[in-house]
C-alpha positions in Angstrom: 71.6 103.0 101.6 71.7 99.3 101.4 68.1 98.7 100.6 68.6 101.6 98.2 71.4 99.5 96.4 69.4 96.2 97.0 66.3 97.4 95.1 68.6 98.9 92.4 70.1 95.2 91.9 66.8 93.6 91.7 65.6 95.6 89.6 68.2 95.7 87.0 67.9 91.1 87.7 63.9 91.6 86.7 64.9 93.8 83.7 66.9 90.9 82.4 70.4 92.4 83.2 72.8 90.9 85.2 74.0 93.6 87.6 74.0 97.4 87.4 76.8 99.4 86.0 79.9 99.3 88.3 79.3 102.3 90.6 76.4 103.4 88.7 74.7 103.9 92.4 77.6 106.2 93.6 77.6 108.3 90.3 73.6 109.0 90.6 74.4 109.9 94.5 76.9 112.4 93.3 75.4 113.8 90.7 72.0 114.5 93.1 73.7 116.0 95.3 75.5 118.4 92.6 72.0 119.2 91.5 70.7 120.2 95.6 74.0 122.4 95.7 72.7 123.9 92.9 69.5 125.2 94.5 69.1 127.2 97.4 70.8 125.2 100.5 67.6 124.2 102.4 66.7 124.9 106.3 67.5 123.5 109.0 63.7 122.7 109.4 64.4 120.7 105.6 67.9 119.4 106.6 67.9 115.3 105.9 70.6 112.9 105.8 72.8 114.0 103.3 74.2 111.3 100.9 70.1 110.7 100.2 68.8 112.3 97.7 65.3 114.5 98.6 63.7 115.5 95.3 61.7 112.5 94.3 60.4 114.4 91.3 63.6 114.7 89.6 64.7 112.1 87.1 68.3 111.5 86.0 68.7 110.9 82.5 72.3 110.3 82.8 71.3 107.2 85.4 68.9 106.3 82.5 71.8 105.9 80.1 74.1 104.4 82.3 71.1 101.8 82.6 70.2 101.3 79.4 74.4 100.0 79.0 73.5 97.0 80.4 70.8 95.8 78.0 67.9 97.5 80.0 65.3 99.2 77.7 64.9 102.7 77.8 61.1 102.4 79.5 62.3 100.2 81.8 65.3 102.2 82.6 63.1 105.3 83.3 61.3 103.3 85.5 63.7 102.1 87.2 65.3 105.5 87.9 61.8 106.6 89.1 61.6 104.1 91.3 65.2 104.8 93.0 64.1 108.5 93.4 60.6 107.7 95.1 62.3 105.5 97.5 65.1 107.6 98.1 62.9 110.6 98.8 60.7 108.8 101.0 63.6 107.5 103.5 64.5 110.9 103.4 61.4 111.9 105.1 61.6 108.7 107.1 65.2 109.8 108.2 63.7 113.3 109.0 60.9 112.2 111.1 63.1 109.9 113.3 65.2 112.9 113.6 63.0 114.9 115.1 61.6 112.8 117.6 65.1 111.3 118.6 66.2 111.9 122.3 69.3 113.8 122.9 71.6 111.5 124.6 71.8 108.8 121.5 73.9 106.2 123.8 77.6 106.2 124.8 80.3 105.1 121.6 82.7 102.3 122.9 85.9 101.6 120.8 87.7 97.8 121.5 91.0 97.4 120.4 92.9 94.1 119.3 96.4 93.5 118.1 95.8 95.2 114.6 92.6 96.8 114.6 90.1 98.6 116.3 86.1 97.6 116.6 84.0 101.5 116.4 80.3 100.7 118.1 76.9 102.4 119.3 75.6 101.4 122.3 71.5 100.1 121.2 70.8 103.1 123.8 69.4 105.5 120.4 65.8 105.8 118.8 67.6 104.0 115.9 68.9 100.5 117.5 67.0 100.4 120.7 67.2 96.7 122.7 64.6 94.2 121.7 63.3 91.2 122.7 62.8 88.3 119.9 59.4 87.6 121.4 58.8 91.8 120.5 60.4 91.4 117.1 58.3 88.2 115.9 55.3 90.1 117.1 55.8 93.3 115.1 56.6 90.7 111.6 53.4 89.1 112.4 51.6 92.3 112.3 53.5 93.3 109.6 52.4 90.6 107.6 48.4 91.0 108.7 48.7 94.7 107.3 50.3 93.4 104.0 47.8 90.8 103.5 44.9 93.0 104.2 46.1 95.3 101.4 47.2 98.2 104.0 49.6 100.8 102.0 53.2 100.7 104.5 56.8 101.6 103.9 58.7 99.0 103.1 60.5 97.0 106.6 64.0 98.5 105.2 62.6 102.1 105.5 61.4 102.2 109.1 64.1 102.6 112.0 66.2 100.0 112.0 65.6 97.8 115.0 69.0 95.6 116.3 69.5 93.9 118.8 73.6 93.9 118.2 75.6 97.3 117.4 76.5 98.1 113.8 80.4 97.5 113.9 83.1 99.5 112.1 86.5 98.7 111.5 89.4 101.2 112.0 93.6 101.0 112.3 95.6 102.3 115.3 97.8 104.3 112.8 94.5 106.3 111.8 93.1 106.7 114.6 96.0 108.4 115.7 96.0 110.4 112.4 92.4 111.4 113.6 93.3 112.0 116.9 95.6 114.3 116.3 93.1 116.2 113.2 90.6 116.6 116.0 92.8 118.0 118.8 94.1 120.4 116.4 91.0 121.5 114.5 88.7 121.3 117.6 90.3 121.7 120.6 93.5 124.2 119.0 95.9 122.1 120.4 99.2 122.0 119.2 101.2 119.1 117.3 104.8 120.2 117.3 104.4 122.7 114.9 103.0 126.3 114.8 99.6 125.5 113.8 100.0 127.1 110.1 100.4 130.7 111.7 104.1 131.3 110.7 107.1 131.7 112.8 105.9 130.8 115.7 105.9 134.0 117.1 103.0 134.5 120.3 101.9 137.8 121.4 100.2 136.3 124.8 103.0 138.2 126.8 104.9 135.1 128.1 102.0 134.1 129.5 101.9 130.0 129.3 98.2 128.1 128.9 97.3 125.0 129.5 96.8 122.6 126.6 92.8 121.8 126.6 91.1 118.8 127.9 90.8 116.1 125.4 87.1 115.3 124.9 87.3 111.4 124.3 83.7 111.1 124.2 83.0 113.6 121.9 85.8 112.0 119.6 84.3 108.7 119.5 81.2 110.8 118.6 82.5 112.1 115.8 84.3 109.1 114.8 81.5 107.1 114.5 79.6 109.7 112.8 82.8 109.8 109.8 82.8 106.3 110.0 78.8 105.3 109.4 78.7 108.3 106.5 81.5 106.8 104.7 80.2 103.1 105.1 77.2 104.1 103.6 78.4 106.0 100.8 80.9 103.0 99.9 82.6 103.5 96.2 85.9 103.5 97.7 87.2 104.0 94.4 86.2 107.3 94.8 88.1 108.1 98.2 91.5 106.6 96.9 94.4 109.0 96.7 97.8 109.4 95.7 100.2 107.5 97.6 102.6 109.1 100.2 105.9 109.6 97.8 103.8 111.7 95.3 102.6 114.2 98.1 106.4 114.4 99.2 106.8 115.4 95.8 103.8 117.8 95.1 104.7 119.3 98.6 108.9 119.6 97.5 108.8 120.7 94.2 105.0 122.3 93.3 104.9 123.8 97.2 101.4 121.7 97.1 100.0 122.2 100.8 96.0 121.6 100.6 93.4 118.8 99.0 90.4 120.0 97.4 89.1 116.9 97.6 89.5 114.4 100.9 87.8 113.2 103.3 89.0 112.6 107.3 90.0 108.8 106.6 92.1 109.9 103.2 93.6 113.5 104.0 97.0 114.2 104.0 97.0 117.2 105.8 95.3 118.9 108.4 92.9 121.2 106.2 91.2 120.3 103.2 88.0 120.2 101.6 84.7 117.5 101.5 81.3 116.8 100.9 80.5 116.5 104.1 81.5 119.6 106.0 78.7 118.8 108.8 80.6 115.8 110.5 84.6 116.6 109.2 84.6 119.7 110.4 86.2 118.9 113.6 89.1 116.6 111.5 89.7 119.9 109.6 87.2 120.0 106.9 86.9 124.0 105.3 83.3 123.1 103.6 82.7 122.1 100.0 85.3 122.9 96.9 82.3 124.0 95.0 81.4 126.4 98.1 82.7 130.4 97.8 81.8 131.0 101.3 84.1 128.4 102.1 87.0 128.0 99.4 88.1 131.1 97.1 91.7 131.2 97.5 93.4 133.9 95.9 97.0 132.6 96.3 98.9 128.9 97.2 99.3 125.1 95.6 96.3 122.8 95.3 95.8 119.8 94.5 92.6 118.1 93.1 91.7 114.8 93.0 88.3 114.4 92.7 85.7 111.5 92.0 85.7 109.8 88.8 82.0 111.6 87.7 82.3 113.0 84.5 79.6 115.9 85.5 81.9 117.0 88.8 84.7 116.5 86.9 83.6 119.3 84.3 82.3 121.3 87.2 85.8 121.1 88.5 87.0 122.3 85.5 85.4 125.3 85.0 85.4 126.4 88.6 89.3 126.2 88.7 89.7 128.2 85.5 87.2 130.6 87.5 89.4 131.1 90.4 92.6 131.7 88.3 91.1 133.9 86.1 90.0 135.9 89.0 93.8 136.1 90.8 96.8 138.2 90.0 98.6 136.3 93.1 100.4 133.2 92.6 97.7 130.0 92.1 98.3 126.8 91.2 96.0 123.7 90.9 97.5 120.1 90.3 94.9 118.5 89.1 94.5 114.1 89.1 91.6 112.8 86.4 91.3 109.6 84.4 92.4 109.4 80.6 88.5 109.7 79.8 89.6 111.5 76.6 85.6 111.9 75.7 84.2 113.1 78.6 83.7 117.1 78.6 86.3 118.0 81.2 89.4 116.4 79.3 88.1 119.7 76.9 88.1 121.8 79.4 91.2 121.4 80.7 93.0 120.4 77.9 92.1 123.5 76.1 92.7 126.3 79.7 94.2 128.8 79.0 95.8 128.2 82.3 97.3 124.8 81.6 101.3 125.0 81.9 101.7 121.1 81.5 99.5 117.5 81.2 101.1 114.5 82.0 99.7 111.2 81.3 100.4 108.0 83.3 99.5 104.6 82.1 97.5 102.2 84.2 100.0 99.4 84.9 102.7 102.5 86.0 101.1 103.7 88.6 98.4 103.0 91.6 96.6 104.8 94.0 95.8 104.1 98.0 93.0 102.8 98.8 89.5 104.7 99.9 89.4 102.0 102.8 93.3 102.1 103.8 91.9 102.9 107.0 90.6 99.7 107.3 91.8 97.3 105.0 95.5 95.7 105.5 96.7 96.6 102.2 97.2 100.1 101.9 97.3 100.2 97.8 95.4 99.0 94.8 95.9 99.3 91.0 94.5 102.0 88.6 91.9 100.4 86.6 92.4 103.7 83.9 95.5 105.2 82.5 95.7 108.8 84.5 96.2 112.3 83.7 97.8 114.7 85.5 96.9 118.6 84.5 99.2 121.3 86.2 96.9 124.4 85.7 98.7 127.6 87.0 98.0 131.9 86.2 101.3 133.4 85.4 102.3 134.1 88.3 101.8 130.8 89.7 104.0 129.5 86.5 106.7 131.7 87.4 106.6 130.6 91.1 106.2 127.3 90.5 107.6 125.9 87.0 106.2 122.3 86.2 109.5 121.4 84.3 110.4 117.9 82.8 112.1 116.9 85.9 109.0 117.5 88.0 107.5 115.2 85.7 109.9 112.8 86.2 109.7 112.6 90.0 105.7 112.3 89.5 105.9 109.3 87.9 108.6 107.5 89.9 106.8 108.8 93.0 103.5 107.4 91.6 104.9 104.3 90.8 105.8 103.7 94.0 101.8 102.9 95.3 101.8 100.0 92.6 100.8 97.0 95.2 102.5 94.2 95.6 101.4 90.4 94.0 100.8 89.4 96.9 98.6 92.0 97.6 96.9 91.5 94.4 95.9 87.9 95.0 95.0 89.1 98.8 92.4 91.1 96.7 91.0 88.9 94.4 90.7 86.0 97.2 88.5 88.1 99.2 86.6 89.1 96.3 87.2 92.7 97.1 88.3 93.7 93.0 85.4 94.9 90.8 87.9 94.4 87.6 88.5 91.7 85.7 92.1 91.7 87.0 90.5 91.4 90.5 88.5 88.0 89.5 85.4 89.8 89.7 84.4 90.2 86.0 83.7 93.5 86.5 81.5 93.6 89.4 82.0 93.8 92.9 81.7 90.1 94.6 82.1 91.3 98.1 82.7 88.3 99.3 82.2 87.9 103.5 84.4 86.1 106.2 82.7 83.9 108.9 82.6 85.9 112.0 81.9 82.8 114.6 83.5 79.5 114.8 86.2 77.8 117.1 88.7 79.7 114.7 87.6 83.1 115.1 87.3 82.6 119.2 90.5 81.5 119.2 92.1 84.3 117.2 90.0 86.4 119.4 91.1 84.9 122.6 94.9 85.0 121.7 94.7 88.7 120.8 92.7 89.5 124.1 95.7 87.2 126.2 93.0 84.4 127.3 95.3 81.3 127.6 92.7 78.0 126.8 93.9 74.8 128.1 94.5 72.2 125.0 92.4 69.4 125.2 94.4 66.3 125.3 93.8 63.6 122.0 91.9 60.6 123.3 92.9 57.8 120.7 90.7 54.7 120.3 92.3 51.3 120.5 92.5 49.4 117.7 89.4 46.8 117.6 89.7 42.6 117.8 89.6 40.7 115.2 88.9 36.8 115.8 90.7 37.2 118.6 93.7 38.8 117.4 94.8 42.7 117.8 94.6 44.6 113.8 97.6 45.1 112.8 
């Protein structure tokens, strides 16, 4: 994924523009993997690495435009977006052949804690990141090189496996690892949390009988960690994984009876089932499948709420799909639905015109804000809207009747809402570090990502004070003043 971006960039540089579209590369992700859902879901013989897109033959028009905003011409924009999906499909295959060749124990996860964070690692033990000497690595360059010069056709270096001699690091907090934690000994193991597990009353019919609670499995955890954690990092865009702040769930769950996401991920979830786009590695957190998925989602009764990417292509999809599912229920429905103020994009026409709509509130962008898609790493928890939000309450009449989205509901929305507005301080936290992709953030409208030194005496002594290493301090030696004609300077 990050040569992927890499090449995007350069190429939009050698088509004389200065960066691509803000999240351009997230949108075009999205909107291939809308059009494989589309199609029959392939074999397990056919199954690749999800977030990459397969079909290199397809070309998407709507990447095209997107382009052709930043003062690319439309033949180089079509050639560009060719490009992307050659390159795309063919680490696809690459990612498929590794696959099938890798062994089956892929090395052992190992998780190091400091005072506020946690470091998530693979072992080099896997096909991917096997150990290699520097002597190995120059030798396989210089070979590379010999094979370029003689005109031999090879992948690029970014799409073979990637050979390190260090672990690819992620970051996590203790308070979601314990969130996790818990999502995985409920959903996995069935263990219990304090509550009845969703069943009811907590009535048991086992006869008195008491069980043990199960094992937990730390290995497999880290596993799956890991896993959540590398397909998340990859797909970046965490404007597309921020959700509403804590306070506006309180009041979704208190007044609206709102009790499931259709939309979440493991890392943003604020309850224990939901649905994502990646079913195959948040299952065990408590991932149902896809929204877009009947197999998996058709409720006929409850309170939803849907806050999905900023796409304007799933965001139509959305929109029809919900006025789909109500249309199709006599039992009370509701679906609280969270989009920008895109008042020209098709699915503010959809769901402005539903017949199911019972209320639309809209939200400006200095009102409210939203946490952030990398909360689980980041030390501020919230960041601002960069778009004035709507808020569609989309109910059948029965779920109107049940759950009336009154004037005073409104009111709470907003104040809750309000609430996730971050601080100043926060705000110049975020623009220091060059983590903003707004102007507001100092990034003129693209993403700086500037990087903190990792080594240096300041780093090892952080590190050494969070591990409890006490280092001796090494006494000042001061220099004595020199002579001057035989007199001490004054």
């Amino acid at each position: 994924m990050t040569f992927l971006r890499k090449q995007l960039s350069e190429m939009c540089h050698g088509s004389q523009a200065t960066a691509p579209p803000l999240l351009a590369f997230e949108r075009w992700l999205c909107r291939c993997q809308m059009r494989a859902a589309e199609e029959a879901p392939p074999s397990p013989e056919s199954r690749v690495e999800p977030l990459l897109p397969a079909d290199g033959a397809w070309r998407d028009p709507v990447f095209s435009t997107e382009l052709q905003r930043v003062s690319i011409a439309a033949a180089a924009a079509g050639q560009v977006v060719a490009r992307m999906a050659a390159l795309a499909a063919a680490s696809a295959a690459k990612v498929r052949s590794v696959e099938e060749g890798a062994p089956a124990s892929v090395g052992e996860v190992q998780v190091v804690r400091h005072k506020h964070t946690m470091d998530v690692l693979l072992e080099p033990a896997s096909l991917l990141c096997p150990p290699k000497k520097q002597q190995q690595k120059k030798q396989q360059q210089k070979q590379q090189q010999q094979k370029q010069a003689a005109g031999a056709a090879t992948l690029p270096v970014a799409l073979r496996p990637v050979l390190r001699d260090k672990p690819k690091i992620f970051k996590l907090n203790p308070a979601h690892d314990a969130k996790l934690r818990s999502l995985f000994r409920r959903n996995y193991h069935g263990g219990h949390d304090g509550g009845d597990g969703g069943g009811g009353g907590g009535a048991s019919n086992t006869g008195g009988a008491v069980f043990d609670e199960p094992v937990f499995d730390e290995a497999l955890y880290r596993r799956f960690l890991y896993c959540v954690l590398a397909r998340y990092h990859a797909l970046l865009g965490h404007g597309f994984q921020a959700a509403l702040g804590g306070r506006a769930f309180e009041v979704l769950l208190r007044r609206l009876e709102v009790r499931f996401e259709c939309f979440a991920s493991p890392l943003n979830c604020r309850y224990s089932s939901f649905c994502s786009v990646f079913p195959d590695v948040d299952w065990v957190f408590g991932s149902v499948g896809s929204f877009f998925d009947d197999a998996s989602f058709r409720p006929r009764t409850g309170s939803f709420e849907a806050n999905p990417p900023f796409v304007a292509e799933l965001m139509q999809a959305m929109a029809r799909r919900i006025d789909e599912l109500l249309g199709a229920s006599d039992e009370p429905l509701s679906f609280t639905v969270i989009v920008p103020g895109w008042t020209e994009v098709p699915a503010w026409e959809t769901l402005s015109g539903s017949a199911h709509r019972r209320a639309v509130w809209c939200i400006a962008k200095d009102d409210h804000g939203f946490c952030s898609g990398a909360q689980h790493q980041d030390r501020d928890r919230y960041r601002t809207s960069p778009f004035d939000t709507a808020i569609f309450v989309l109910q059948n009449a029965a779920g109107a009747a049940r759950w009336p989205a009154t004037a005073d509901v409104e009111a709470e929305v907003r104040l809750a809402m309000a609430d996730a507005v971050p601080t100043e301080q926060a705000k110049e936290r975020r623009a220091r570090l060059g983590k903003g992709a707004g102007d507001e953030d100092g990034g003129g409208g693209v993403y700086r990502g500037a990087k903190r030194k990792r080594t240096g005496d300041g780093v090892r002594a952080r590190k050494d004070k969070e591990d409890g290493v006490v280092v001796p301090k090494t006494p000042k030696v001061y220099a004595k003043p020199k002579k001057k004609d035989g007199k001490k300077k004054k």
